[in-house]
Every structure is written in C-alpha cells, then in structure tokens.
C-alpha positions as CSV (number, residue, x, y, z in Angstrom):
1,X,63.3,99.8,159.0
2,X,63.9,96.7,160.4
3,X,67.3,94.7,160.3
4,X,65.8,91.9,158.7
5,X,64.8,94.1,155.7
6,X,68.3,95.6,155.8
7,X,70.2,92.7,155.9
8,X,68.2,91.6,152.4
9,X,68.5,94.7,150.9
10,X,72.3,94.8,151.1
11,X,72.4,90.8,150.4
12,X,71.1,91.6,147.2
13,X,73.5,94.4,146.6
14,X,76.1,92.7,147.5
15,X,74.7,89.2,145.0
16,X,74.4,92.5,142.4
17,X,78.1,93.4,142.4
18,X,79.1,89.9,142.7
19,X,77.7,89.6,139.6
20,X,78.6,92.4,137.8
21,X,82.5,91.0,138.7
22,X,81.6,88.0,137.1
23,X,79.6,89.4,134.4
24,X,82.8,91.4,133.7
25,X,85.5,88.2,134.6
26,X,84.3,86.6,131.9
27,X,83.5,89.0,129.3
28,X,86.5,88.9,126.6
29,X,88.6,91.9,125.1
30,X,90.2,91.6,121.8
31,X,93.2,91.1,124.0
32,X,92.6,87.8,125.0
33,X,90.7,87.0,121.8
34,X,93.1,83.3,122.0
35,X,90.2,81.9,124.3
36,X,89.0,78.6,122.5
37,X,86.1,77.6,124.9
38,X,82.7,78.2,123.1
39,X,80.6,79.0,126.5
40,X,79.6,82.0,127.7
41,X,79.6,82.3,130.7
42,X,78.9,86.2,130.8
43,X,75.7,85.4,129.1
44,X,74.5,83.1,130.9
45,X,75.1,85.1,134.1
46,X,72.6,88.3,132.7
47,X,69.5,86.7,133.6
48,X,70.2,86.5,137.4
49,X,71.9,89.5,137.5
50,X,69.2,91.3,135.7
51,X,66.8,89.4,138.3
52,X,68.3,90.5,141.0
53,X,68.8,94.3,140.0
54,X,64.7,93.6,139.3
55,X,64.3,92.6,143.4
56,X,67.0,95.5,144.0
57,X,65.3,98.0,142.6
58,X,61.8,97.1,144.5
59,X,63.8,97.1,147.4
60,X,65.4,100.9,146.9
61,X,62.1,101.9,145.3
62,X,60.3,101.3,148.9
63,X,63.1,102.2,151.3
64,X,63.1,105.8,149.4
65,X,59.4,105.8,149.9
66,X,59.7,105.0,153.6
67,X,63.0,107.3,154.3
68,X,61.4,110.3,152.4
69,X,57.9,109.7,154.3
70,X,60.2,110.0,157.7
71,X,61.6,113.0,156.1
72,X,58.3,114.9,155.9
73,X,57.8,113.9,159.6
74,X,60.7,115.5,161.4
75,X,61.7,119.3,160.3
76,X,64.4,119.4,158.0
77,X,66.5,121.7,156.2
78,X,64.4,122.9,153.1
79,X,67.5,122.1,151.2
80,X,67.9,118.8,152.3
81,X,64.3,117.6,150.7
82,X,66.1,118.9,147.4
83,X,69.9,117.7,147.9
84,X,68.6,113.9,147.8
85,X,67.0,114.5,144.0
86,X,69.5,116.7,142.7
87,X,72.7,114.4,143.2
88,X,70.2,111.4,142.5
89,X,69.5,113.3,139.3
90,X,73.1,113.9,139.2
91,X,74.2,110.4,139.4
92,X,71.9,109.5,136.7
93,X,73.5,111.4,134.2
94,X,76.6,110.5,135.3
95,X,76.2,107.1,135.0
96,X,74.3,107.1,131.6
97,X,77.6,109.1,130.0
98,X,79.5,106.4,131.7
99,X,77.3,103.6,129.4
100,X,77.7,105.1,126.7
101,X,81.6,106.0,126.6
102,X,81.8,102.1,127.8
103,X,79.8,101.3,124.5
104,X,81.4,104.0,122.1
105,X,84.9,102.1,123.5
106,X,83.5,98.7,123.3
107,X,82.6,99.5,119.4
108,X,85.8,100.9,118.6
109,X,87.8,98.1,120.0
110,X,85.7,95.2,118.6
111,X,86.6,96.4,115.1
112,X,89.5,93.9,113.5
113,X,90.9,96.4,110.9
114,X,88.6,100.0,110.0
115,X,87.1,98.5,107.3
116,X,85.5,95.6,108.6
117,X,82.4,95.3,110.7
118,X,82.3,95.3,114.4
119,X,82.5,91.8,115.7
120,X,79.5,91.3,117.2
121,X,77.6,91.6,113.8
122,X,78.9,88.6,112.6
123,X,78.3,86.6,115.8
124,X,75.5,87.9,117.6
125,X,74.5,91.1,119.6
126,X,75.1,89.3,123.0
127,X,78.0,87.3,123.1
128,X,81.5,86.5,124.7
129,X,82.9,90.2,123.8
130,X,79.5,92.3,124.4
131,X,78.4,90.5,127.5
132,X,79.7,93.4,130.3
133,X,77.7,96.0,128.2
134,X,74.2,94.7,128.9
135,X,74.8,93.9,133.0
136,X,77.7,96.5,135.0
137,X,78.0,99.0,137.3
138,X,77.0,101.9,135.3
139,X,73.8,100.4,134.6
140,X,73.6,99.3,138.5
141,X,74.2,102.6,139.5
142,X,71.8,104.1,136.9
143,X,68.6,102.6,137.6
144,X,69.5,102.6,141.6
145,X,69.5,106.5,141.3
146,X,66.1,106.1,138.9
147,X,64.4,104.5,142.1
148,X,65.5,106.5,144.4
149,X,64.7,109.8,142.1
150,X,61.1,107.5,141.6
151,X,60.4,107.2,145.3
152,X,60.8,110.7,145.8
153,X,58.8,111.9,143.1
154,X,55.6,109.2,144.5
155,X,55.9,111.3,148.2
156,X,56.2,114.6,146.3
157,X,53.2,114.1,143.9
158,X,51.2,112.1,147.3
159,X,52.0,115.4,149.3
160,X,50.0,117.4,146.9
C-alpha cells in the first residue's frame, strides 16, 4: 500500500480518537451536574465522529482485504491465517462487554435517588449526560475489529 493511503488512513484514526476525547470532554457526570450552559457540545460532535468512523471503517475494510490477499500470496504459518480472526473475534467481544458495562454504569449513575427515573428520560435519550455512550472507544474498537473480521471473511468465502 502506498504512503499516501497510509498517511489517510491513520489521519482519520487519529481525527477518530480526537473525537472520541472530545465527545467524552464534554459529556457531563452527575459530578459536575452544576454546568449551566444549555449546549451540547457532545452532541453535536456525534455526527462527524460517526462520519468519520463511516470513512474509517471503508478504509480498514479494504486494507484487510488487500493484506489478507498478500497473505494467501506468500506461505505462511497455517496458524497465522487463523491468529488474525480469532483475536479480531476476540476483541469484538471484548469491546461489546466493555459498551455495555459503560451503559449498565452510565444508568446507574444517572439515577437522582432509587426511586426516580434515569435522567435521560425526562430530557432526551441523547443529551449532555448520554452523549459519550453513542460515540467512544469501545464502539471505535468494536466495529474496527468487525471490518477487519469482514475483510477476512470476503478473501475466505472468494478463495472457495
């Protein structure tokens, strides 16, 4: 691959977790509930981080396609062809668990006293608390292992 294509690829990995600091930056915690500005700022960061995981994505989906085309080339360890998929798959699950003890906590802390509904009920589903659950680094590192498990299941199946 050329350097060109490398240096956009890790551009927009690089625009990805810029943005999943911001996303996070500016996502409030009950903690510092005091905050009186009615923007959201984490909101309104979502769409071009979600963008941009969209381009990222593409990008990993066809470098994976490319790298494990190369692979069937040279003559490599049996075990290697299967090392790349299993910690992919590995990495999936590990970051899906991750989401969802992030959203299990999230819930638990947005609740004002245990009788009263969460938060983001009254307000909205995405809002100044909720906005570092729908854009973050568990979901970054979730659908990066998806297209990399994707582009090696495209050479497997167009091998047979």
């Amino acid at each position: 691959m050329s350097a060109k294509s490398w240096m956009s690829y890790l551009s927009l990995l690089f625009g990805c977790i810029c943005l999943v600091i911001f996303v996070d930056l500016h996502t409030l915690t009950p903690m510092n509930s005091m905050h009186s500005d009615p923007t959201n700022i984490g909101r309104l960061l979502l769409y071009p981080g979600w963008s941009m995981l969209a381009a990222l994505l593409l990008f990993t989906f066809v470098f994976a396609v490319r790298y494990f085309d190369a692979l069937e080339d040279y003559i490599a360890k049996l075990s290697y062809h299967s090392l790349v998929p299993f910690l992919s798959s590995c990495t999936l699950l590990l970051s899906f668990f991750l989401q969802l003890r992030k959203l299990k906590h999230t819930l638990t802390s947005l609740r004002t006293d245990a009788e009263s509904m969460p938060v983001f009920d009254s307000i909205g589903l995405v809002n100044a608390y909720t906005a570092s659950l729908f854009f973050n680094a568990h979901i970054v590192l979730f659908w990066l292992s998806f297209s990399i498990l994707a582009g090696w299941w495209v050479v497997q199946k167009r091998k047979n």
